[in-house]
N, C-alpha and C positions, 0 to 999 in steps of 0.2 A: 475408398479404403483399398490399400494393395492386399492381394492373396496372402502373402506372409499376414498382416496382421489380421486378417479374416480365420487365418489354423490358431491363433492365438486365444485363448478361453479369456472372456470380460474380466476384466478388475476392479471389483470397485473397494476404493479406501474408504478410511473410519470419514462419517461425519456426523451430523445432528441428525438425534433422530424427534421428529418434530411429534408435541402432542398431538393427539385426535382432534381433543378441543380448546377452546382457550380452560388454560389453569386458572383454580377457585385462587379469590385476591393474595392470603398470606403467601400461598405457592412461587403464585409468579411474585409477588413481590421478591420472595428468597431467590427466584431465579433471575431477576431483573440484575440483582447486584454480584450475582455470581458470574450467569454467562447469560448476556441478555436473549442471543440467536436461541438458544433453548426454551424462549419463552414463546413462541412463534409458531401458531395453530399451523395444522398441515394443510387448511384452506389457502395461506399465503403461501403456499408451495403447488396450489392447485388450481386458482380461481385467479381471476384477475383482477382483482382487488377484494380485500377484505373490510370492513370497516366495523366499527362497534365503536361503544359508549353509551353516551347520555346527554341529556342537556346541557349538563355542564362541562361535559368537554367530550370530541370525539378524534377516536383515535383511525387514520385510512392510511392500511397499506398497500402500496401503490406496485403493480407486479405488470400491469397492460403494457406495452412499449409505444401506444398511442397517447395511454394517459403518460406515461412517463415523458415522452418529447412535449407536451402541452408544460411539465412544471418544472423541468430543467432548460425548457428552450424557449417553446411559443409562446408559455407565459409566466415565463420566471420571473418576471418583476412584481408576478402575484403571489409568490412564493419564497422568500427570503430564508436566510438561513434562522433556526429559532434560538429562543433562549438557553432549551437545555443545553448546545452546541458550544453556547457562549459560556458558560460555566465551567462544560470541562476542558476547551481550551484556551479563552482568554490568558488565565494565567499565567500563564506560561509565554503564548502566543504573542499577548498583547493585539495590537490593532495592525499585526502584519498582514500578508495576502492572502494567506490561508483564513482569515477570520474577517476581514475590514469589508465595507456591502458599499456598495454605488460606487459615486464618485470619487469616492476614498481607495475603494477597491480599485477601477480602472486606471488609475496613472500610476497607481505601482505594479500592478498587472503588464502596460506597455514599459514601463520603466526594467523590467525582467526580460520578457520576452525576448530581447537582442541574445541573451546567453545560454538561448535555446534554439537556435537557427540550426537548421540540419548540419551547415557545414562544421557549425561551431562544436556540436556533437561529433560528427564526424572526426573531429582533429584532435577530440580525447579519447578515442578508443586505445592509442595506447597505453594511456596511463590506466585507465580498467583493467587491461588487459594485464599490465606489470604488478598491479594489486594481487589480480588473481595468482602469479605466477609465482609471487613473495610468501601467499598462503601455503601455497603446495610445495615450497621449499621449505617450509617450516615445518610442514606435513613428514616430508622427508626426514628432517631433524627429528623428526618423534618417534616415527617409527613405523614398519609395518604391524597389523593388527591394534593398533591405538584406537585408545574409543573416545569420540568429539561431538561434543555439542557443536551440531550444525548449524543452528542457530544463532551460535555466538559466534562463530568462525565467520558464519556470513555477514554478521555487525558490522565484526570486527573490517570486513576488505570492503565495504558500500560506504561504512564512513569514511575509510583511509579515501576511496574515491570521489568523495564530496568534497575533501580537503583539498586533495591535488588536481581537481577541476575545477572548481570552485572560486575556492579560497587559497591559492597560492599555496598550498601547503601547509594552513592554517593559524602560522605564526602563535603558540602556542597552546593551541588545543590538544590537549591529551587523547587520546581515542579511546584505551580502554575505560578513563576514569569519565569522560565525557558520553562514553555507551552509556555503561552503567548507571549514571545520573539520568539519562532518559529512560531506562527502563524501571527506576525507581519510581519515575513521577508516572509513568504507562500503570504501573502494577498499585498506583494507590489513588491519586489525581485524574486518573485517566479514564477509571471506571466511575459509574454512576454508584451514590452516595445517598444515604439516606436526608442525607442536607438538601440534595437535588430535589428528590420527589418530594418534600417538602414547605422545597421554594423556602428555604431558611437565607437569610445574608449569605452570601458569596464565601464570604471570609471565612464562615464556619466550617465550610469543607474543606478548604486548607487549615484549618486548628484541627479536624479531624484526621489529617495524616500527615503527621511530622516527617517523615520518611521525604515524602514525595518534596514535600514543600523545602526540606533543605535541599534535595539536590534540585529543585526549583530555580535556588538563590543561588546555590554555588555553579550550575549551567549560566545560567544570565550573567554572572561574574567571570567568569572564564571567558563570555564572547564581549563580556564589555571590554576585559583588557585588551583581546585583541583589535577590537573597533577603535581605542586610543592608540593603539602601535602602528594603524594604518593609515590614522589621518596626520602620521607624524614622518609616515615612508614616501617614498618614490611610488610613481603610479604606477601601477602593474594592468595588465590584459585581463581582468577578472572581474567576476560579481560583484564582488564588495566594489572595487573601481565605479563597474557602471549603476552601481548600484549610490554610491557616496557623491555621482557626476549628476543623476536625473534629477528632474524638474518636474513639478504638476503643470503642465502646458495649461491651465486656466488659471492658476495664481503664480506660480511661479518658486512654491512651495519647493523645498529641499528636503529630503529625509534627516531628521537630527537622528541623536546616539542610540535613543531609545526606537524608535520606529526603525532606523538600519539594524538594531539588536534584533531586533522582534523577526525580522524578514529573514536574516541569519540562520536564527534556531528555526524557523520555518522551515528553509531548505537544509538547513544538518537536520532537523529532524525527521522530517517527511519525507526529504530526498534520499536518506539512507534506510530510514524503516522498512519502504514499501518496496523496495528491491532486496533487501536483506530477505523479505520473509516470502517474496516470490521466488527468489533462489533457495530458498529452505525448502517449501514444498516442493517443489520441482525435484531438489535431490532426491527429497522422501519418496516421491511418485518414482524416478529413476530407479532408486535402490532398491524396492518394493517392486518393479515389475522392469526383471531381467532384457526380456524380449525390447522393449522400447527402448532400454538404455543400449542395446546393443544397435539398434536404426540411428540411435544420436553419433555415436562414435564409427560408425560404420560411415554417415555424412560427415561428419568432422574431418573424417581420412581423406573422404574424396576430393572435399572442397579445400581444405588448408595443407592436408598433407603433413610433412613436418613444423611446417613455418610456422613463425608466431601467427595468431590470430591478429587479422586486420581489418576493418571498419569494411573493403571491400568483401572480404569473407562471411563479416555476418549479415549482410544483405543476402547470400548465397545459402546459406544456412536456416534454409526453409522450414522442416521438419521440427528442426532445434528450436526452431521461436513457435513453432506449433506448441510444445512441449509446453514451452512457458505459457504460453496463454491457454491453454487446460491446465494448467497449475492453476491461472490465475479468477480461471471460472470456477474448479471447483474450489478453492482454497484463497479468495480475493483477500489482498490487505485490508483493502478499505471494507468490512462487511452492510457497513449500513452508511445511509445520508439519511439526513432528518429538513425537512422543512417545516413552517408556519402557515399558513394560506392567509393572508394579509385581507382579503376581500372577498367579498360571493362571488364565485368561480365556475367555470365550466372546463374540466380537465377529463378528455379520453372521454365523453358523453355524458360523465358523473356529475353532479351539481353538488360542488365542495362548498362550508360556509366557511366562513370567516370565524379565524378561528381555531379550525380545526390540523391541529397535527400531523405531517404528515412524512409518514414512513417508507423508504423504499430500500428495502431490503435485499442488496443486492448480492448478500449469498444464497439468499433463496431464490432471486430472479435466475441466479445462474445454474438451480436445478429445478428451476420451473417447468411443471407435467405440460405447461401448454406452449412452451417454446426449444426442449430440446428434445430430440430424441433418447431414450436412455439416459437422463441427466446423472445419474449419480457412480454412471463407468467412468472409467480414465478411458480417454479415448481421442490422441490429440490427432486424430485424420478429420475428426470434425471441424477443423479450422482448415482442414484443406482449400484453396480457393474451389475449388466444384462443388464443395459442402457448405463454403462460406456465402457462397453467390447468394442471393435473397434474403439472407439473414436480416433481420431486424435493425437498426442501429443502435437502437434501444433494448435489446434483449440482454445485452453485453456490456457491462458499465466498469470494469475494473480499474477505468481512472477518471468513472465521473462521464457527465456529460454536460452540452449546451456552451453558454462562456464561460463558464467557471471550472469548465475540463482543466485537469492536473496539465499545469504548463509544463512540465517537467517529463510527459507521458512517449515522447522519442527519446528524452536521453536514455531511463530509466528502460525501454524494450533492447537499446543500442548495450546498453552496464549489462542489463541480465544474460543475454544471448553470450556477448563476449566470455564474460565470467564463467559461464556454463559449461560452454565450449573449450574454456582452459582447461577447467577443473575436470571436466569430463574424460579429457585424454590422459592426465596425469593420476588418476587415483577410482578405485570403486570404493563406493560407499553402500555400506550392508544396513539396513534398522536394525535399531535393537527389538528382538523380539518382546521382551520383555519389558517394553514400555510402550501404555497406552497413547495411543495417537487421538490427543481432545481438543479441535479448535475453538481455542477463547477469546470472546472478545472484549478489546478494552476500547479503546478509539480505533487501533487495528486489531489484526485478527492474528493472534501468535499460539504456538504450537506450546499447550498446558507442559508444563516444565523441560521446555527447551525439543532441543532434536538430536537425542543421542544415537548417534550410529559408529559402527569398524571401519576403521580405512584399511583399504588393500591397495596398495600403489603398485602401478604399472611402470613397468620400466622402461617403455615407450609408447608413443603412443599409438593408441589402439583402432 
């Protein structure tokens, strides 16, 4: 940590504050379906695993970075994704990459991977970069002192960016009407249901939330029409392309309408969320503590200067991607993974059954007493390489770990940076004081009714 930020007094932002002990059943049950992380004794923020139950089912949350690399990596084939996963996103999902397990999973897994090649990243930071630039000209049109949900603003340019790298421009997908339908199915599909703990038929939790389940059907329709406009176009240099091109190299199998659907709303889903909401906290943490946001833009000057922001730039842009990834430890999209334990196990020295549930909780690993310093400051010099040296591999999971790490995990650090970095020189952003800061989680983890904050736009940049 440099002298400047050592005169700077610690900040730490709102987060959960974890019971003492596990909550009596009706409690957590009310809390399971509200905000699950609140259900989540302060032992999983203290101990290296937790575990409880009974005989008939046990519940182990997994916070060790030994036990963690044994059920993400060394023996994730003993640990599969589970049921309750299947519930809340098959629907939607269907049997795309983000949900399909083996050998179903791996050839659409390699069938992806080409359109995430550094260089292929590398060669859309402009169009990030024009996204960002489009919002803060809209910015402009609005006004100085205008108050924005940050939240939505950020949707709104990570999806425009899934389209225009992606998907050609999306060939009719609407953005705000095709936000909105995702965050309806996040806000009612998204969360656990009383149909879930359960174990009622599947179906019954979509009759339980009309909301969610229509813009369910009118999302899936929207990408089916464009999936029929694209097998009727010229080839284009795109996902859907190498996506509509691959093969199962052991059958020889092709993606039909519904599987290339399914992989679609995957990436518009997942590929826009978890960067939308890592740029939401990130401003929050910026706007909320002055001194830091003044080290990002004070680099932003040194390294880009006037120029547009370029893919060379945010390699340079050190500090600035520190920022994000203390956004994204204390405030992770993803808050939790859930596994099954398939068989009698030996995970991090623990002897797991078969069976048993298993939790890894990774907003709490990322303010775990036994792996970071201070975990609950803002404090992105902890990412500094002389801080980051020895770190764990496994302490830090913000996109996953083992094979099934978020394919997407360079483009989405390459979009945030960028975008950051626009937005940062073009505009300050103030919190509202007067709205509570409560992270909730649904399948990610978003800021309890949005991110309102004041713009104060700068007239160059700073």
């Amino acid at each position: 940590m440099n002298d400047e930020a050592e005169t700077v007094p610690p900040f730490i932002p709102p987060g959960v504050i974890p019971p003492e002990e596990p909550l009596p059943f009706f409690h957590a049950l009310w809390k399971l379906m509200d905000n699950p992380i609140e259900t989540w004794p302060r032992a999983v923020y203290e101990e290296p695993y937790f575990l409880r139950g009974d005989d008939r089912q046990m519940f182990l949350y997994a916070a060790d970075p030994s036990m963690l690399r044994d059920i993400l990596l060394d023996k994730a084939e003993a640990f599969p994704k589970d049921w309750m996963f299947d519930r809340v996103t098959k629907p939607a999902l269907g049997e795309g990459l983000l949900t399909a397990q083996g050998d179903h999973w791996r050839w659409q897994r390699r069938a992806a991977a080409p359109g995430f090649r550094p260089d292929t990243v590398a060669a859309m930071t402009p169009l990030m970069v024009s996204a960002a630039e489009a919002a803060l000209q809209r910015w402009r049109d609005r006004g100085d002192g205008v108050r924005l949900d940050i939240a939505t603003e950020m949707t709104g340019i990570t999806f425009q960016v899934i389209l225009d790298t992606m998907l050609s421009g999306g060939d009719g997908i609407d953005v705000p009407v095709a936000a909105r339908m995702i965050t309806d199915y996040l806000e009612t599909l998204g969360k656990i249901t009383p149909a879930d703990l359960l174990q009622w038929p599947t179906w019954t939790r979509v009759a339980l939330a009309p909301r969610g389940y229509r813009a369910m059907v009118s999302l899936k329709a929207m990408v089916d029409r464009m999936v029929a406009a694209r097998r009727k176009s010229p080839s284009r240099d795109d996902l859907v392309e190498m996506l509509m091109q691959a093969k199962d190299p052991e059958t020889g199998r092709q993606m039909d309408d519904v599987l290339l659907r399914d992989n679609l709303l995957t990436f518009i889903g997942a590929g826009h969320e978890t960067t939308a909401l890592a740029l939401t906290w990130s401003l929050y943490l910026l706007g909320a503590h002055p001194p830091t946001a003044a080290r990002v833009r004070e680099e932003i000057a040194r390294v880009a200067g006037d120029a547009t922001i370029t893919d060379a730039h945010v390699e340079r842009l050190i500090f600035t991607r520190q920022v994000v990834q203390e956004a994204m430890r204390l405030y992770p999209s993803l808050p939790l993974m859930s596994r099954m334990c398939a068989e009698d196990v030996e995970a991090g020295g623990l002897k797991v059954t078969k069976g048993t549930f298993v939790f890894i909780p990774i907003y709490a690993i990322h303010r775990h007493r036994l792996l970071w310093d201070q975990p609950d400051v803002f404090d992105p010099d902890r990412f500094s390489p002389e801080r980051s040296a020895g770190r764990h591999r496994f302490s830090y999971l913000p996109f996953g770990a083992g094979p099934r790490v978020c394919i997407g995990q360079a483009f989405a650090q390459t979009e945030t940076v960028a975008i950051l970095a626009t937005l940062m020189r073009g505009a300050v952003l103030e919190p509202d004081p007067g709205h509570r800061v409560r992270p909730l989680m649904r399948v990610s983890m978003r800021p309890q009714g949005g991110m309102p904050m004041t713009l104060r736009l700068l007239t160059s940049p700073a």
